[in-house]
N, C-alpha and C positions, 0 to 999 in steps of 0.2 A: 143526794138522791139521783139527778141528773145523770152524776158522774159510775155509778152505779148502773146505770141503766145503756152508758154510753161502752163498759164493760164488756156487759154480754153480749151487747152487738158484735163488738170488735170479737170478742172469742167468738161468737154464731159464725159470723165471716170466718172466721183463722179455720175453723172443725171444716166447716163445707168444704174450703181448697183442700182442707189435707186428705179427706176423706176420698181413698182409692182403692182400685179392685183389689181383693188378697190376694195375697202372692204367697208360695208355696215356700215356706220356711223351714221344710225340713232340715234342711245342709246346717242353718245356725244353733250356735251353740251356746245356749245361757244356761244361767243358773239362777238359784233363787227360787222365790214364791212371792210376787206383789199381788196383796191387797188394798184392795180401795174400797172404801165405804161412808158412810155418810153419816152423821152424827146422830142426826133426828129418829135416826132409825135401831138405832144402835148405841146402852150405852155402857154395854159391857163387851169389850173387844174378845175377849177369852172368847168367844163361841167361833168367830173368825180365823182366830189366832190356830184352835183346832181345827177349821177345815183346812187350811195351809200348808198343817203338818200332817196331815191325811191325804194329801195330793205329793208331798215330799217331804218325809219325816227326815231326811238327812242333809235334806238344804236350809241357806238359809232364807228368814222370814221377815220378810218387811213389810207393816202395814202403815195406810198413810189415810190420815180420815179427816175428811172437811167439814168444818164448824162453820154452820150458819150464824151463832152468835160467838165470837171470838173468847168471851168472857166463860165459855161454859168447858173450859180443858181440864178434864176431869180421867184422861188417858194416859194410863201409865204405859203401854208396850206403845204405841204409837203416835205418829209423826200427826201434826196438824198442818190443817192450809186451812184459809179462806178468803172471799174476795177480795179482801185487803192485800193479798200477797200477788196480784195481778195489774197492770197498769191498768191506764184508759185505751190502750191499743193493742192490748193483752199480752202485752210481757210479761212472764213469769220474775218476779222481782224474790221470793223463797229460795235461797240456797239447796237446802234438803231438797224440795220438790221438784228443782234442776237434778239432782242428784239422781229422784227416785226414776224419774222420767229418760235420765240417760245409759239408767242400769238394764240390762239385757237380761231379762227375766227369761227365765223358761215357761212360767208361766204367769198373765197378772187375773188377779179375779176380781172383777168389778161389780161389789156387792151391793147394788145401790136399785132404786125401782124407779123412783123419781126423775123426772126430766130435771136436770141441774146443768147448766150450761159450763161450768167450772169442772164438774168428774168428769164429761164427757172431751172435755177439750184433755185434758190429763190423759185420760185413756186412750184418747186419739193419737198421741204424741209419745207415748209410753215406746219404748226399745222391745218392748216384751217377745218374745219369741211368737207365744199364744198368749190369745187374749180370752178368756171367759167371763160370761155374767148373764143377769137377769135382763129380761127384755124392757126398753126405754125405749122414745122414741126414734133415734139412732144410734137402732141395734145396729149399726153398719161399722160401728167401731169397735165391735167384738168377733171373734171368730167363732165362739158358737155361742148359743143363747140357750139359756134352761130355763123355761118356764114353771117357776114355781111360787108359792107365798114366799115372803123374804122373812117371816118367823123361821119358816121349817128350814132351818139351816142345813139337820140330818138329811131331807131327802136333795135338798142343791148337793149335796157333799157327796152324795150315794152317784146318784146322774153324771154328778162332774167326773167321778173317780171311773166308771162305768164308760164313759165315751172318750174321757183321758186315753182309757189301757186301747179301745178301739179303734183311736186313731194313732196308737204308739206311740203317744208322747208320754207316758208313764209306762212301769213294768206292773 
């Protein structure tokens, strides 16, 4: 429990240093579609899995979804983490989540609403070209935010797709 606790400090610390102004990423070039989301919230990925493919039906699609109880992987298309896969000084100790974190997304969508010190550190450290999601405490680790219920996946999916073509990062 301690140990646990001594966790999120160290990730709280690691999010604040890295947390920097955005910088203007047109020039890079990724590929892909990363989602992130959160189990409690979500326990059919298929609704995810289409808003990804609605943002770029010809890339590919990675989703990576963190279990509060480790025991409950019940996900077939996607990748799990949870605080188990992070030290006491917050090292990412997961292979894959090294993986997902050093792929260059064109874009990652952080479907999550919850303060969780774990997605947030993730998304902070994400390669992603763009970052989009729902608004959190530190919304400062996304590049745009849509405000919406996190049922209505259709209207995040409409918004996203909507300020996507407006900021030319999709056609």
């Amino acid at each position: 429990m301690f140990l646990d606790g001594w966790k999120q400090y160290s990730l709280k610390s690691k999010l604040q240093k890295s947390l920097k102004p955005i910088q203007n990423s047109q020039n890079k070039i990724g590929e892909g579609v990363g989602v992130l989301f959160d189990s409690r919230d979500f326990q059919d990925e298929k609704q995810l899995e289409a808003l990804a493919k609605c943002v770029s039906a010809t890339s590919e699609i990675s989703l990576f979804v963190y279990l509060e109880n480790q025991n409950q992987s019940n996900f077939s298309v996607s990748e799990v983490f949870s605080k188990k896969d992070f030290t006491v000084l917050g090292a990412i100790k997961n292979e894959k989540l090294n993986a997902f974190i050093d792929k260059p997304f064109k874009i990652l969508i952080s479907y999550y609403h919850r303060e969780n010190v774990f997605l947030e550190f993730v998304t902070s450290q994400s390669k992603a070209d763009f970052k989009a999601g729902l608004p959190v405490k530190n919304s400062t680790v996304n590049d745009l935010i849509i405000k919406t219920d996190l049922v209505n996946v259709k209207l995040f999916e409409q918004e996203l797709v909507k300020y996507l073509k407006i900021l030319n990062r999709i056609e």
